[in-house]
MIDOSE-1310 file (N, C-alpha, C; in nm, 2 decimals, decimal comma, always signed):
residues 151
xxxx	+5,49/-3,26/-0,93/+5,43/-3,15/-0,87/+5,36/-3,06/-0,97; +5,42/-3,02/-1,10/+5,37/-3,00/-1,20/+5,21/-3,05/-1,23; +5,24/-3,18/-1,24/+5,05/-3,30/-1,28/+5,00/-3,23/-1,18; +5,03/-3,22/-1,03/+4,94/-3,20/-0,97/+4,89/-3,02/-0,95
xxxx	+4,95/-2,96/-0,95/+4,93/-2,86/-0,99/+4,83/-2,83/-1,13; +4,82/-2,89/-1,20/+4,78/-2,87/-1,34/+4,65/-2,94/-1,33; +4,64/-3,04/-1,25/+4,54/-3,10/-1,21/+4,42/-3,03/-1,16; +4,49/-2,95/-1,06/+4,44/-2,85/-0,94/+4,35/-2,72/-1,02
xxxx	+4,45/-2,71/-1,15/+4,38/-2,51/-1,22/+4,32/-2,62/-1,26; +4,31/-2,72/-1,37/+4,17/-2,78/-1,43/+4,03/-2,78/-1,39; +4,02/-2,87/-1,25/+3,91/-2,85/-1,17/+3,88/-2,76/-1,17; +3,94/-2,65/-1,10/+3,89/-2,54/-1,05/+3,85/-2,46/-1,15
xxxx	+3,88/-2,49/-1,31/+3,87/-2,42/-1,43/+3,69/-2,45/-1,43; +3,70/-2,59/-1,45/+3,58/-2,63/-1,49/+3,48/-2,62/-1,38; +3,50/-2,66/-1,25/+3,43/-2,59/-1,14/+3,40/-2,42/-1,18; +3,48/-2,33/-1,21/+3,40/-2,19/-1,19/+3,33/-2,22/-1,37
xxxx	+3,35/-2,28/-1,44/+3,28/-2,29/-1,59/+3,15/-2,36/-1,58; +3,07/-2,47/-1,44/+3,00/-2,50/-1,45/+2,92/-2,39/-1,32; +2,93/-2,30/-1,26/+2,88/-2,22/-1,19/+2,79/-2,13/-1,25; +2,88/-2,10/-1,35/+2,81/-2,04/-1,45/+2,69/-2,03/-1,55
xxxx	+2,69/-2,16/-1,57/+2,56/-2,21/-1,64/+2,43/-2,24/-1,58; +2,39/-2,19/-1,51/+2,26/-2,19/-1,42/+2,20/-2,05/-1,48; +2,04/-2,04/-1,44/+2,01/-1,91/-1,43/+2,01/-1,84/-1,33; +2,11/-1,74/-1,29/+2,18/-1,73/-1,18/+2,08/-1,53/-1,19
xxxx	+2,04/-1,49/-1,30/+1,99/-1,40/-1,34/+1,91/-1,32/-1,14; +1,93/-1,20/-1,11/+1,80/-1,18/-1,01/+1,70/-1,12/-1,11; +1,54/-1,14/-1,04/+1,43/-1,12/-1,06/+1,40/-0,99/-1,03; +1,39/-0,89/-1,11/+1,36/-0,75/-1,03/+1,21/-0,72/-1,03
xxxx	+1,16/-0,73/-0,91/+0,99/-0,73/-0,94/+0,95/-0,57/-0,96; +1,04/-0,46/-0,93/+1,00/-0,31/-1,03/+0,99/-0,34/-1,15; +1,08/-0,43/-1,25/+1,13/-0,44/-1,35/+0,99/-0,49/-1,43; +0,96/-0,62/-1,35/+0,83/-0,70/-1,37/+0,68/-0,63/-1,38
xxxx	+0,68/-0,57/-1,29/+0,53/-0,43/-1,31/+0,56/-0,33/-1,37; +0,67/-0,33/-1,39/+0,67/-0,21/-1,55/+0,62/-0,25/-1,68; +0,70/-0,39/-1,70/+0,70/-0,49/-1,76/+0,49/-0,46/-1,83; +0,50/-0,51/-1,71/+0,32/-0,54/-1,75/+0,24/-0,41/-1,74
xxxx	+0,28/-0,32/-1,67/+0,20/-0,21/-1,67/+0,20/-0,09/-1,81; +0,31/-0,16/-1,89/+0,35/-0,12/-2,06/+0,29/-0,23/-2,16; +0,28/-0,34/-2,09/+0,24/-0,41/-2,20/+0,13/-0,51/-2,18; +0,05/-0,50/-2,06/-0,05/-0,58/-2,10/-0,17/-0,45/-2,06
xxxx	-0,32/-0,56/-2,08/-0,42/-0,45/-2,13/-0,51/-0,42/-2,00; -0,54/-0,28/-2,00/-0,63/-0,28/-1,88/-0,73/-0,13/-1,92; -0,80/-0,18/-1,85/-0,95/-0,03/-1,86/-0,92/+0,04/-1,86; -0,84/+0,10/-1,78/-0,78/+0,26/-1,78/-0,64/+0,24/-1,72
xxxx	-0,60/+0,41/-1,70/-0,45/+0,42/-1,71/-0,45/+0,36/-1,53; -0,32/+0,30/-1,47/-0,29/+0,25/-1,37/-0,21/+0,35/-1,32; -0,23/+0,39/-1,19/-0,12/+0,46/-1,10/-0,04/+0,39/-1,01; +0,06/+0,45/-0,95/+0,11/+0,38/-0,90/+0,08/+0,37/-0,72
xxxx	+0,09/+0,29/-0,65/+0,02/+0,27/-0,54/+0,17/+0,32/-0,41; +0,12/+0,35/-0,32/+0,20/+0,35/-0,21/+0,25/+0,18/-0,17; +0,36/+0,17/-0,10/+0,42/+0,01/-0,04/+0,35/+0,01/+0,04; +0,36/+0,08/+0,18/+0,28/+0,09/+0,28/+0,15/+0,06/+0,28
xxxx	+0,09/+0,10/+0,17/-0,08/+0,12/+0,12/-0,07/-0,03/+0,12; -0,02/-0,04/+0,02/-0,03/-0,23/-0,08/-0,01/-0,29/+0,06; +0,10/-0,32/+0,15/+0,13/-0,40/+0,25/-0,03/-0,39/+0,31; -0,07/-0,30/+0,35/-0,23/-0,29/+0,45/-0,32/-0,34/+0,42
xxxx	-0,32/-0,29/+0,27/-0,45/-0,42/+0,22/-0,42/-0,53/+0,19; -0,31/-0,56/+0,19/-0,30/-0,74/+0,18/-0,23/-0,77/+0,32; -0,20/-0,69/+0,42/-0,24/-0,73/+0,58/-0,08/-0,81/+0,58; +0,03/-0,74/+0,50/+0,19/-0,82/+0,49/+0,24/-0,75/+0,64
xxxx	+0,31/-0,78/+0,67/+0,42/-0,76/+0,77/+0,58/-0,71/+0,68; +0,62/-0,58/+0,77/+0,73/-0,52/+0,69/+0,83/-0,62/+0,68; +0,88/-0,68/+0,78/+1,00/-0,79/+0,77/+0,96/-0,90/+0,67; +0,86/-0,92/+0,64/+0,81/-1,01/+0,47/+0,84/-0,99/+0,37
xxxx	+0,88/-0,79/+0,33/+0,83/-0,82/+0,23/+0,99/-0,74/+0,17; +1,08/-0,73/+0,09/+1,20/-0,69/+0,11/+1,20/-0,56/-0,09; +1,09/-0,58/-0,17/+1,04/-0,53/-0,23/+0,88/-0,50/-0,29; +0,80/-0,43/-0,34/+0,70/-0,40/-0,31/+0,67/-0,35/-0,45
xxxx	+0,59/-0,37/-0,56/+0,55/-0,26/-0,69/+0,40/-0,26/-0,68; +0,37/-0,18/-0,72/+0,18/-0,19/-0,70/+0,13/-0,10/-0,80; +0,04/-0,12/-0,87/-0,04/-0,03/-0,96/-0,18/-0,03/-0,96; -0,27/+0,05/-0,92/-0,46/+0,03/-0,97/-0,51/+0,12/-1,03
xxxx	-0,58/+0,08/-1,07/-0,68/+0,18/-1,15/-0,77/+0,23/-1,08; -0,91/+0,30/-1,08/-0,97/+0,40/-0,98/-1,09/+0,24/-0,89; -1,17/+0,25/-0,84/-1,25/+0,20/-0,76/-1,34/+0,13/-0,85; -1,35/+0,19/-0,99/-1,49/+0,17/-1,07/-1,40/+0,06/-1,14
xxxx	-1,28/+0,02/-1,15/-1,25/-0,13/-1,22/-1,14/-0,16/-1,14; -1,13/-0,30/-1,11/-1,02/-0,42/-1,07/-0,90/-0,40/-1,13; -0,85/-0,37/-1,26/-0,74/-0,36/-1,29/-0,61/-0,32/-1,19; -0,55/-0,43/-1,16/-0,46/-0,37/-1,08/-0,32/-0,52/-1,11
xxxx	-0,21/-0,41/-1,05/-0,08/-0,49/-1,06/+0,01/-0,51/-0,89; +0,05/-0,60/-0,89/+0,15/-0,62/-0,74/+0,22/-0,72/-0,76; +0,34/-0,70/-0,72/+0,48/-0,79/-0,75/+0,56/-0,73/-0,61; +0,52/-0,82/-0,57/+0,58/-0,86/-0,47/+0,72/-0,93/-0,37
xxxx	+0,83/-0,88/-0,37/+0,96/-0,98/-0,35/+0,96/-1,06/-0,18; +0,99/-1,12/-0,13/+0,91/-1,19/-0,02/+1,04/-1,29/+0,02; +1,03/-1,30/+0,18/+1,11/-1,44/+0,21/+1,00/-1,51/+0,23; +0,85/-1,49/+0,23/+0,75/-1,65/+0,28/+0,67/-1,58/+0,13
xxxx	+0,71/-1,66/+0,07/+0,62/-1,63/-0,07/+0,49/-1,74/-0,05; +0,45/-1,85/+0,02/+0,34/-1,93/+0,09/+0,26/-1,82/+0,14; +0,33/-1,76/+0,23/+0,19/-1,65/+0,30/+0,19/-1,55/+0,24; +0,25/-1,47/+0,15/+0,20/-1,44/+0,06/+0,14/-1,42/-0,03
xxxx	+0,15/-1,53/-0,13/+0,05/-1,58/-0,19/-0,11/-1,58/-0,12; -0,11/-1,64/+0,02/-0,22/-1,70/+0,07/-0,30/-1,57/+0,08; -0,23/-1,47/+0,14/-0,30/-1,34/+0,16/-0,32/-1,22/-0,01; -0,24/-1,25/-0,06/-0,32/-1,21/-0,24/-0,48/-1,29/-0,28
xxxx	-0,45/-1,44/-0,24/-0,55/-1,48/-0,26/-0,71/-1,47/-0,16; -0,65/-1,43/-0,04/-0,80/-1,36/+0,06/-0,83/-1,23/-0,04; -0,74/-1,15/-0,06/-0,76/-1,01/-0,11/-0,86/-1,06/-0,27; -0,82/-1,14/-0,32/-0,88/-1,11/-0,44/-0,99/-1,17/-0,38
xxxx	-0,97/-1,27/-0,29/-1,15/-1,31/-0,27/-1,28/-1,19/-0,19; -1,20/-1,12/-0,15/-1,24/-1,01/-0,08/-1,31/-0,92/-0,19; -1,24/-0,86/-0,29/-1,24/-0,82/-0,41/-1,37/-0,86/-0,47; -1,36/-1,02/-0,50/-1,48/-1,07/-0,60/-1,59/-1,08/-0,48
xxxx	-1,62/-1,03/-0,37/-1,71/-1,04/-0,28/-1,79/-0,90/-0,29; -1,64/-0,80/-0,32/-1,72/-0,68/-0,34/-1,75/-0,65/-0,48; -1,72/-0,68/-0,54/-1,74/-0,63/-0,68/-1,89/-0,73/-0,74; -1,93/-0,81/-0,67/-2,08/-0,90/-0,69/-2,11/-0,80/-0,72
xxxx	-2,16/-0,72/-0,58/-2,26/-0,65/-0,63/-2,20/-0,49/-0,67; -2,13/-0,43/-0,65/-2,09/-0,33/-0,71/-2,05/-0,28/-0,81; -1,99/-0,36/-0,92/-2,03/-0,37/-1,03/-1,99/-0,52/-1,11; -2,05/-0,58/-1,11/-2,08/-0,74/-1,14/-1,98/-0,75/-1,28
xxxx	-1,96/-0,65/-1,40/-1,91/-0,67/-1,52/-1,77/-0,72/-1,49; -1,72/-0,63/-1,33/-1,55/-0,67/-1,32/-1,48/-0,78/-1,24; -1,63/-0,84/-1,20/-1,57/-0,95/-1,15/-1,48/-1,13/-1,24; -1,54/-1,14/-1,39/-1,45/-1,22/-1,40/-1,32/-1,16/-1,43
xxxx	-1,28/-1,05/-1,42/-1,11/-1,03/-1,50/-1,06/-1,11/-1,32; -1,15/-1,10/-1,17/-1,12/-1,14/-1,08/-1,09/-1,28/-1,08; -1,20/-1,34/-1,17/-1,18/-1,47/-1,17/-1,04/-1,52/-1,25; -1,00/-1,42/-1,32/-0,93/-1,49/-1,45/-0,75/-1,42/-1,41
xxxx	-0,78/-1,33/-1,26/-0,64/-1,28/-1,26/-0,54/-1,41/-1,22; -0,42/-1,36/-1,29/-0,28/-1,42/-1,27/-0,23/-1,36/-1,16; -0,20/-1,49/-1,05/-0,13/-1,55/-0,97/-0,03/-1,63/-0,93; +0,13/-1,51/-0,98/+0,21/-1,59/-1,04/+0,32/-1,64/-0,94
xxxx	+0,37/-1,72/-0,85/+0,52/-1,73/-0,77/+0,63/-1,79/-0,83; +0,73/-1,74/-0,86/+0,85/-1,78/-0,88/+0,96/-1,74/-0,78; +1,05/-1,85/-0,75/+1,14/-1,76/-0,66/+1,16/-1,71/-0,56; +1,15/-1,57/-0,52/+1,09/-1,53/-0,41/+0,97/-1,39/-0,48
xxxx	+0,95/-1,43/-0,57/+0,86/-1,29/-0,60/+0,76/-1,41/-0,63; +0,63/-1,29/-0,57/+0,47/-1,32/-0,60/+0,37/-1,20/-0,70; +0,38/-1,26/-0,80/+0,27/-1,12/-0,85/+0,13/-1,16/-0,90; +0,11/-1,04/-0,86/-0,07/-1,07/-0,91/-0,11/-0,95/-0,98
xxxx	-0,17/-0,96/-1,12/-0,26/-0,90/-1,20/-0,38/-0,93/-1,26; -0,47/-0,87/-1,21/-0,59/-0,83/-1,28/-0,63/-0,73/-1,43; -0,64/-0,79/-1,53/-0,67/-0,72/-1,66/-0,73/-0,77/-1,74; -0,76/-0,69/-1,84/-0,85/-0,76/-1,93/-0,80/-0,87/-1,98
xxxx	-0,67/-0,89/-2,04/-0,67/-1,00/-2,07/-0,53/-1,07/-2,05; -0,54/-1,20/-1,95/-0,50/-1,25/-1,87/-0,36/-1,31/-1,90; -0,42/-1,39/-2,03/-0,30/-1,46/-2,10/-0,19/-1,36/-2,15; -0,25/-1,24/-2,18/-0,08/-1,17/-2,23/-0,01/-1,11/-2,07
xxxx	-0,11/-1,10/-1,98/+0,03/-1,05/-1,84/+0,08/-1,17/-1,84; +0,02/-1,35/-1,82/+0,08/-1,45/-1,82/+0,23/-1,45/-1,93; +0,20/-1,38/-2,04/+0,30/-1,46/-2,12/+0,43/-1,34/-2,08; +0,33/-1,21/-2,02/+0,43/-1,07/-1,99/+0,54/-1,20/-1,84
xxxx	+0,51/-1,22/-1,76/+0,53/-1,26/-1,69/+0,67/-1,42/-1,72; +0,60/-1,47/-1,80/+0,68/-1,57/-1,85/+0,79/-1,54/-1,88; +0,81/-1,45/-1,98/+0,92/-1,37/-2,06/+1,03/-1,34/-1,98; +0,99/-1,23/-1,89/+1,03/-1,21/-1,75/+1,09/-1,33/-1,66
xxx	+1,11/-1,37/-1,63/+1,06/-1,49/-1,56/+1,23/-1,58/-1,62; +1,19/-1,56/-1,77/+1,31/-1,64/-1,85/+1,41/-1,57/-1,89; +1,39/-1,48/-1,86/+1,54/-1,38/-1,89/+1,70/-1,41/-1,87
């Protein structure tokens, strides 16, 4: 009775000791646009956006979206941040990606300078979070993102 009993805590030892070893970490997408709104580079200073707001122009549905962060800068540049937490991170994504095409439709001719940071924004999904930034320079929100991401 003993073996089997002894048998029994073992498993169960190494059962909760391999549970453990995953990255079990949650993703906090506030965490994430702070993240980048400190450390990567953009034209000017970013404010922070209403949820509501952000949901409308990217056309989300409230039951989508279960966290929301958003930052832009004024009209005269693209710089902008959104991290998104999501159960359909597919439609999601799909609808970041209408918006930025939207975006580089208007910015042709409105001011032509800010359209490649459009071309060159990160569009990132992990998980259930979707974020998207536009900034000058792309690779450090990528690597801001990465970091994050590996925590």
């Amino acid at each position: 009775m003993k073996k089997i009993f002894a048998a029994a805590l073992a498993a169960s030892m190494l059962i909760l000791s391999l549970t453990g070893c995953g990255n079990n970490k949650e993703v906090d997408a506030t965490e994430i646009a702070a993240e980048l709104l400190n450390n990567a580079s953009f034209a000017e200073t970013l404010t922070e956006v209403n949820e509501q707001v952000t949901k409308k122009r990217l056309d989300l549905d409230d039951d989508e979206v279960s966290v929301c962060a958003a930052f832009k800068g004024t009209s005269a540049v693209v710089d902008e941040i959104i991290v998104i937490k999501t159960s359909d991170t597919e439609d999601v994504e799909e609808k970041v990606r209408e918006y930025v095409a939207s975006q580089t439709k208007q910015y042709e001719n409105y001011r032509p300078s800010e359209v490649p940071k459009l071309n060159d924004a990160v569009i990132s999904v992990t998980g259930d979070i979707v974020i998207y930034c536009a900034s000058e320079d792309s690779a450090k929100a990528m690597q801001i993102i990465n970091d994050n991401m590996s925590k």
